[in-house]
C-alpha positions as CSV (number, residue, x, y, z in Angstrom):
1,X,-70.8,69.7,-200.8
2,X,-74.3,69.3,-200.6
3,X,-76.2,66.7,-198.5
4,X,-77.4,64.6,-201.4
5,X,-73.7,64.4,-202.8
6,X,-72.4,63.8,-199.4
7,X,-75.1,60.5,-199.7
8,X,-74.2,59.5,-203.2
9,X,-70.7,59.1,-202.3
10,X,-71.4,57.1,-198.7
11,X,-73.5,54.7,-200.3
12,X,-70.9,54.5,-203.1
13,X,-68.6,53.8,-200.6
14,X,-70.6,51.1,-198.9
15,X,-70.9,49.6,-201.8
16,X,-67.5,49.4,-202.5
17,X,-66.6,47.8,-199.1
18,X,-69.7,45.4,-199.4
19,X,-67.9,44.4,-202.9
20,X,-64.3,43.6,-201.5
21,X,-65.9,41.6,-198.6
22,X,-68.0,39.0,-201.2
23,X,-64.4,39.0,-203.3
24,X,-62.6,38.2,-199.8
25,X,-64.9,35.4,-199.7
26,X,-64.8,34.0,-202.7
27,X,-61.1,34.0,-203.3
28,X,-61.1,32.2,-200.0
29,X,-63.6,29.1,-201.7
30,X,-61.6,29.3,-204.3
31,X,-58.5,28.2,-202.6
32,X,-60.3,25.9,-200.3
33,X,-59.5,28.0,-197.4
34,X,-63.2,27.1,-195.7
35,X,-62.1,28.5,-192.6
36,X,-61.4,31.8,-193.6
37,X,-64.6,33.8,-193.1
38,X,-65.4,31.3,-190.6
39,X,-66.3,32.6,-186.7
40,X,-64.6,29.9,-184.1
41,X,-66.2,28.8,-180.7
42,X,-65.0,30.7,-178.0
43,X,-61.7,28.9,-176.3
44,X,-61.3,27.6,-172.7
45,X,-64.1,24.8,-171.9
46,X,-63.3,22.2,-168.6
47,X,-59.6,22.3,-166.8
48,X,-57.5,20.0,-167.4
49,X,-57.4,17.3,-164.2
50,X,-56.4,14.2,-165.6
51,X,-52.9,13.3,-164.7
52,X,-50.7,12.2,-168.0
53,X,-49.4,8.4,-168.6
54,X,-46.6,7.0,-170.9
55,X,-48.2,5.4,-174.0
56,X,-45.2,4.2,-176.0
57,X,-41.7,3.5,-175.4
58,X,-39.3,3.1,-178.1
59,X,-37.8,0.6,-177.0
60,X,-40.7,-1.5,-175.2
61,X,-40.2,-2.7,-171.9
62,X,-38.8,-6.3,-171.8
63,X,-37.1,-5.8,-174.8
64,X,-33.5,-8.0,-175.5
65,X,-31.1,-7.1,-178.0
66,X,-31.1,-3.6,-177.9
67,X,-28.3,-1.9,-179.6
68,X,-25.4,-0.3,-177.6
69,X,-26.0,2.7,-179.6
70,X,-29.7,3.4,-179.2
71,X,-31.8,6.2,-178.0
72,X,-34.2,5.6,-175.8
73,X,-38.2,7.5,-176.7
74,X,-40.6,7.9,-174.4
75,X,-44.7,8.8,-175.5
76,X,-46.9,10.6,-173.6
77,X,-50.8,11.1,-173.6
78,X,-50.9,14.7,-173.7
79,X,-48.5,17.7,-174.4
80,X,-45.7,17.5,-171.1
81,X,-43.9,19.9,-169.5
82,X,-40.7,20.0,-171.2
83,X,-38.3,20.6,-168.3
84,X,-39.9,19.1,-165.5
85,X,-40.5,15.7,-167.2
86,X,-36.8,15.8,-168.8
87,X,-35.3,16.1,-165.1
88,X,-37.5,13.4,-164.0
89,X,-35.8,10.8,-166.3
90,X,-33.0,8.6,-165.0
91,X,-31.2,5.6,-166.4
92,X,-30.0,2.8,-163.8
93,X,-27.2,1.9,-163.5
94,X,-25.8,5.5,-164.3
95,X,-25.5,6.5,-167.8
96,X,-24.7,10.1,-169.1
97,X,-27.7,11.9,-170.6
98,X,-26.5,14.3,-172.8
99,X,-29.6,15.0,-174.9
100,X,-33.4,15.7,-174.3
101,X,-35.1,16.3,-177.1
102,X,-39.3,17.1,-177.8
103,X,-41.3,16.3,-180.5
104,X,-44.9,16.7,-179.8
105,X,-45.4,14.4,-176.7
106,X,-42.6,12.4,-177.2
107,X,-39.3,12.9,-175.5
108,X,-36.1,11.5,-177.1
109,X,-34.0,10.1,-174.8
110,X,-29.6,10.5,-176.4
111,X,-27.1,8.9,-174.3
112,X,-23.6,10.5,-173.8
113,X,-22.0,7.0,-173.5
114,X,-22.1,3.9,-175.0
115,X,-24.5,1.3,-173.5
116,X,-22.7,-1.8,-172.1
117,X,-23.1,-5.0,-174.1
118,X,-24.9,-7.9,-172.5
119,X,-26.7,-5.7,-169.7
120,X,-30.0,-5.0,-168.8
121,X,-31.2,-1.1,-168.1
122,X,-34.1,0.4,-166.6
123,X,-34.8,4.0,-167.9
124,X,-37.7,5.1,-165.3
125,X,-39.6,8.3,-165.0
126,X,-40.3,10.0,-161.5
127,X,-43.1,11.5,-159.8
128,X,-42.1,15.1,-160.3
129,X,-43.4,14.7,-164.0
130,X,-46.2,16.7,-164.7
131,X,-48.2,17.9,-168.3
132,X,-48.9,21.5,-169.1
133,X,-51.2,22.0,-167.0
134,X,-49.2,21.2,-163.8
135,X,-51.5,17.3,-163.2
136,X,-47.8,14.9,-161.8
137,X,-47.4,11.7,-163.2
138,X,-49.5,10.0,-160.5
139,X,-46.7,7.3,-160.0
140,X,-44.1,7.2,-162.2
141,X,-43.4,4.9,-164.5
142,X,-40.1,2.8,-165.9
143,X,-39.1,0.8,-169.0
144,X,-36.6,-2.0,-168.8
145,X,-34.4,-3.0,-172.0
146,X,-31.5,-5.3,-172.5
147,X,-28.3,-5.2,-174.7
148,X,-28.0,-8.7,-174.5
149,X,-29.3,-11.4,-176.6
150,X,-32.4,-12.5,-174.2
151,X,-33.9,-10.8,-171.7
152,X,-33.3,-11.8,-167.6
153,X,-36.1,-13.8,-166.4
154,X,-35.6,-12.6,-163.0
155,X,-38.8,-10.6,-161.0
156,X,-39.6,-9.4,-158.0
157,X,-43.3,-8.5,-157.8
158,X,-45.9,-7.6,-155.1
159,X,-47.8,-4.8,-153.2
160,X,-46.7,-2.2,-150.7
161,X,-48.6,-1.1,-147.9
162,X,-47.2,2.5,-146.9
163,X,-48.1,4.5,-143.6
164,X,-47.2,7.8,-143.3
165,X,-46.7,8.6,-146.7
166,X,-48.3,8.0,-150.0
167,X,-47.0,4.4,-151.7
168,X,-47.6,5.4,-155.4
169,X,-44.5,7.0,-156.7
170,X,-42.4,5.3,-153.8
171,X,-39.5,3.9,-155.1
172,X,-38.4,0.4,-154.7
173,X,-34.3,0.4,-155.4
174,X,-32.9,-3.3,-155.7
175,X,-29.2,-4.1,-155.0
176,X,-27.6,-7.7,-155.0
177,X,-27.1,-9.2,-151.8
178,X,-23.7,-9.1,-151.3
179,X,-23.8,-5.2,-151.5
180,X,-23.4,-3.7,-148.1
181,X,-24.1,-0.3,-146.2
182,X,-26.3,2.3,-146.9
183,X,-27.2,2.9,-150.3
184,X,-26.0,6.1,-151.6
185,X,-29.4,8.0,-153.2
186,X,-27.3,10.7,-154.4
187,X,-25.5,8.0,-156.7
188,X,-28.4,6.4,-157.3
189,X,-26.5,3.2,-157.4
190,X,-29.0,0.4,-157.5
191,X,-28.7,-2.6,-159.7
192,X,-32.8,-2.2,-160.7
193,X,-35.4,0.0,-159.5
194,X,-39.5,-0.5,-159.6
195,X,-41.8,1.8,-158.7
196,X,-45.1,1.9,-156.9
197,X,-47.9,2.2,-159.2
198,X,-51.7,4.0,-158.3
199,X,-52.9,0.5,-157.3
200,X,-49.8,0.1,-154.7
201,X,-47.8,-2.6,-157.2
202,X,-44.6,-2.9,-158.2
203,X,-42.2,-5.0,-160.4
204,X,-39.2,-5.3,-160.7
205,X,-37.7,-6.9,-163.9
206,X,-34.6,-8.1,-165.5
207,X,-32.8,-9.4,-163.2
208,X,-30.1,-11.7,-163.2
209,X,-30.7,-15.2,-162.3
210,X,-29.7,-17.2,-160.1
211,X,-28.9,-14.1,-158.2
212,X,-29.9,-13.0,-154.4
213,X,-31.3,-9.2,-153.9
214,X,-32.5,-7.2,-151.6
215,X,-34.7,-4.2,-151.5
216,X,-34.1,-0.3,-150.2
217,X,-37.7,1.5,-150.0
218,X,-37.5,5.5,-151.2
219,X,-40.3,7.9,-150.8
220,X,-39.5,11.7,-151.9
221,X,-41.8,13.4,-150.0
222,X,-40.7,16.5,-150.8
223,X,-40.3,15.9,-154.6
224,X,-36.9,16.7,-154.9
225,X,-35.2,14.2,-156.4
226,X,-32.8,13.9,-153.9
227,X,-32.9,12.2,-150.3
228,X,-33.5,14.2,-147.3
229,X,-33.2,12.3,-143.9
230,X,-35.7,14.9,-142.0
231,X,-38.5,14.8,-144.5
232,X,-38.3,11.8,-146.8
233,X,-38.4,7.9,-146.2
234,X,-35.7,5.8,-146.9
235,X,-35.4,2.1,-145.0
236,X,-34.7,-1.7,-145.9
237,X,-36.8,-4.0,-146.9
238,X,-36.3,-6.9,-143.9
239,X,-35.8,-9.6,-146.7
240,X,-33.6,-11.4,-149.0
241,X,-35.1,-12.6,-152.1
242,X,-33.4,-15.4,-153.7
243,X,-34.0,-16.1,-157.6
244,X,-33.4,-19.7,-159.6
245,X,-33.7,-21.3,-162.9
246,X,-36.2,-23.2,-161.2
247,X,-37.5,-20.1,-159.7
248,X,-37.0,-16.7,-160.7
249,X,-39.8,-14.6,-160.1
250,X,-40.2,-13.8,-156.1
251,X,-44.5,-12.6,-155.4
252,X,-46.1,-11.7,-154.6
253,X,-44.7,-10.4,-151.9
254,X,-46.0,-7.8,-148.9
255,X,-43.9,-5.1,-148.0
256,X,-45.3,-3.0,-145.0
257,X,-43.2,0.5,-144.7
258,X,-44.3,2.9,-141.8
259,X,-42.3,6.4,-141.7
260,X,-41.3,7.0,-138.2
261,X,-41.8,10.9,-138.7
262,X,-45.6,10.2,-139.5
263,X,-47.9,12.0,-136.8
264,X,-50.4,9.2,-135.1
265,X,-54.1,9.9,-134.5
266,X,-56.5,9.8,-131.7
267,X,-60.3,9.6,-131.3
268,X,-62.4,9.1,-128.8
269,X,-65.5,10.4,-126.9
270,X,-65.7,12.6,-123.3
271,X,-68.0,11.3,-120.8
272,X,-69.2,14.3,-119.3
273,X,-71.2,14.7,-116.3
274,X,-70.0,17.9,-115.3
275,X,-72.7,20.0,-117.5
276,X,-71.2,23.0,-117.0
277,X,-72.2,26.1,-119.4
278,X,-69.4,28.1,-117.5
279,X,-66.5,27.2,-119.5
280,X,-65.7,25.2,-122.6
281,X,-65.0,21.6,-122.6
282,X,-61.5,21.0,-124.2
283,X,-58.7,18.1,-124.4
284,X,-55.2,18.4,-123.2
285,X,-52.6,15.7,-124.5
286,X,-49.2,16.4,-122.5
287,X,-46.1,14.2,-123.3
288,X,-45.7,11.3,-120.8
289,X,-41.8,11.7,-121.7
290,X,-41.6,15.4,-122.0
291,X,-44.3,17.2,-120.2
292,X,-43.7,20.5,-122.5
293,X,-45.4,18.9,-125.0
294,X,-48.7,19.8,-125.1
295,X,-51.6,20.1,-127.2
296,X,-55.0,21.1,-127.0
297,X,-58.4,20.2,-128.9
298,X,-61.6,21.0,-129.1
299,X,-64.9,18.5,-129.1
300,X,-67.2,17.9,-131.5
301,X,-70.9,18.7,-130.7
302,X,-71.4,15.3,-129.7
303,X,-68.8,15.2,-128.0
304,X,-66.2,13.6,-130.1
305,X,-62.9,14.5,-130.8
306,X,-59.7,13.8,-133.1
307,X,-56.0,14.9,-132.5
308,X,-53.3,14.0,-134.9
309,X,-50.2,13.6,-132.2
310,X,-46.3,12.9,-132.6
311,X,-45.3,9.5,-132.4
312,X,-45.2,8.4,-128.6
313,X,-46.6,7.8,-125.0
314,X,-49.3,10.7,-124.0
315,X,-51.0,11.3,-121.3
316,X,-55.0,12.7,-122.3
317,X,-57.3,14.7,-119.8
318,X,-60.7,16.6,-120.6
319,X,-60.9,19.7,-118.9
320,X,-63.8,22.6,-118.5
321,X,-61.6,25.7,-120.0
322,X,-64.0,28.3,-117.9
323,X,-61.9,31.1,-118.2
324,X,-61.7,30.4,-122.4
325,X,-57.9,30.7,-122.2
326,X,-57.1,27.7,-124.2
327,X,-55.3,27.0,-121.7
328,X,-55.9,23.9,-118.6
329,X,-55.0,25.6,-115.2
330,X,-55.3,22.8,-112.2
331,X,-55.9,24.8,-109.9
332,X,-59.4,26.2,-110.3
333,X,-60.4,24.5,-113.6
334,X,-62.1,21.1,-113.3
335,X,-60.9,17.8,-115.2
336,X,-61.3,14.3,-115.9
337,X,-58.7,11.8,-114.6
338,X,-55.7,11.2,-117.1
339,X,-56.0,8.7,-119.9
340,X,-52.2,6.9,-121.4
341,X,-52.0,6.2,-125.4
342,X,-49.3,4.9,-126.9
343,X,-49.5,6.2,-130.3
344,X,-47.6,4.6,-133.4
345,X,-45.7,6.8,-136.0
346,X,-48.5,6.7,-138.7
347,X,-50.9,4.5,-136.3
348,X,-54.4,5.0,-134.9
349,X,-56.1,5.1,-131.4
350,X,-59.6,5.1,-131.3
351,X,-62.5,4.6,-129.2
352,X,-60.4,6.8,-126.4
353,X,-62.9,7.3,-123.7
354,X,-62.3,10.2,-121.2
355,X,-64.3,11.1,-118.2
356,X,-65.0,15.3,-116.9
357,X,-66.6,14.1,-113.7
358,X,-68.9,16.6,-111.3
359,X,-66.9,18.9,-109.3
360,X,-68.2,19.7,-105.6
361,X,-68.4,24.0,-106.0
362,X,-68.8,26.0,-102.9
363,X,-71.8,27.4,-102.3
């Protein structure tokens, strides 16, 4: 083939592609398909951060006359994760979920049994909750419904003041008063439930009135769904709230909670006149109790310092580490006198002032 043919026919070819691509394109117009020859931005732009919120229920909260038959829909703001949000629904008192079903953002709640006439239900959603892109349901949040004609006026309302632990998300299970023991979280046997919302509030609704209740505080720390006596907080609420026709909303009310597990903290400042570049100036907290507890700290430049301690009595000292051993050894390393703090599980000691006075050295 000579060079000139070998030309004609690449051109010709050219041509030929150049011919199918403007037919591609027009049979594309022609069908309205505009975005067919069209070049999309490049996907990915910010992360996701904001946590997700329930926008709908189906049906709304407060609602009366719900029937014993109904399924129960729950709207979210954004695309959830299917499994971890399912788990995190529960009905109170108990009812059999035997169907979870997704549509877009909303979760469809089916009951395996038949809702009881003339009783009021809270379907809330926990913590563990979370959209696609792992952000928790800052809080939870619950819906309250009843099968009865009208709705309970009964409420408890207020704030919750939580050391220790976060308060959103913490649970607030409500039993009547006559109800003794323990309750069992496993069960999850309450008569209502609220929960702590990001601004610390809580409501509890539909309840029975007259009727006199009191409350059981849960935190799952660990997210588990379960209750763990080493690592989450469960405790009473030291009240009885009683409800009337004349009055039957109780708030709002303060409930303190302090988990007893919570480290305390301690700050304060060393006076030092020792000025010794020998060593390094540390702090030694020892247990006034059990003297094998012991931690150690460093200062801040200026001298400062912060220690995040058990609950418990304690016994500070600053001491001149001048071998660097981490490490206080009384017999040849120089220190201030001792200093007792009572610390508080969850509580705060500050302005602790400890001395590292000169030390006579031999010559």
């Amino acid at each position: 083939m000579s060079a000139r043919r070998g030309t004609r026919q690449f051109i010709h070819g050219r041509a030929n592609v150049a011919a199918l691509v403007a037919a591609f394109i027009a049979t594309c117009a022609a069908l309205g398909l505009t975005g067919c020859a069209r070049r999309e931005p490049p996907t990915g732009g910010p992360p996701d951060l904001a946590a997700p919120r329930l926008i709908h229920s189906d049906p709304d909260s407060g609602r009366a006359g719900v029937p014993t038959d109904a399924h129960v829909s729950l709207t979210f703001s954004e695309g959830m994760d299917p499994v971890a949000t399912g788990d995190a629904v529960q009905v109170s008192p108990p009812v059999t979920i035997s169907k979870r079903r997704w549509s877009g953002n909303t979760l469809t709640i089916v009951f395996g049994d038949t809702l009881r006439s003339g009783h009021t239900y809270t379907v809330f959603v926990g913590t563990t909750a979370r959209d696609r892109h792992n952000n928790d349901l800052t809080a939870g949040t619950s819906v309250v419904f009843s099968t009865g004609a009208t709705f309970p006026a009964g409420r408890i309302e207020g704030e919750v003041e939580a050391h220790g632990f976060a308060g959103p998300g913490t649970y607030l299970w409500c039993y009547h008063a006559e109800r003794t023991g323990v309750p069992d979280s496993t069960a999850r046997d309450f008569d209502a439930v609220g929960l702590v919302d990001e601004k610390s509030e809580f409501r509890i609704d539909g309840l029975t009135v007259p009727g006199r209740y009191r409350l059981w505080a849960f935190a799952d720390i660990n997210a588990n769904r379960s209750f763990e006596p080493d690592r989450d907080f469960l405790a009473p609420v030291d009240t009885t709230f009683e409800l009337t026709e004349a009055h039957p909303v109780a708030g709002p009310v303060h409930v303190r909670l302090r988990n007893p597990r919570a480290p305390g903290t301690i700050v304060g400042a060393v006076i030092d006149s020792l000025h010794d570049s020998l060593g390094v100036t540390r702090i030694i907290a020892i247990g006034a109790v059990d003297s094998t507890l012991r931690v150690l700290a460093d200062i801040n430049p200026d001298r400062t310092f912060e220690m995040s301690l058990r609950a418990g009595p304690w016994e500070l000292r600053a001491f001149q580490d001048e071998d660097r051993s981490n490490d206080w050894n009384p017999s040849n390393e120089p220190a201030g006198p001792p200093v007792r703090v009572e610390l508080e599980a969850a509580g705060k000691a500050v302005d602790v002032r400890l001395m590292l006075p000169p030390v006579p050295r031999a010559p």
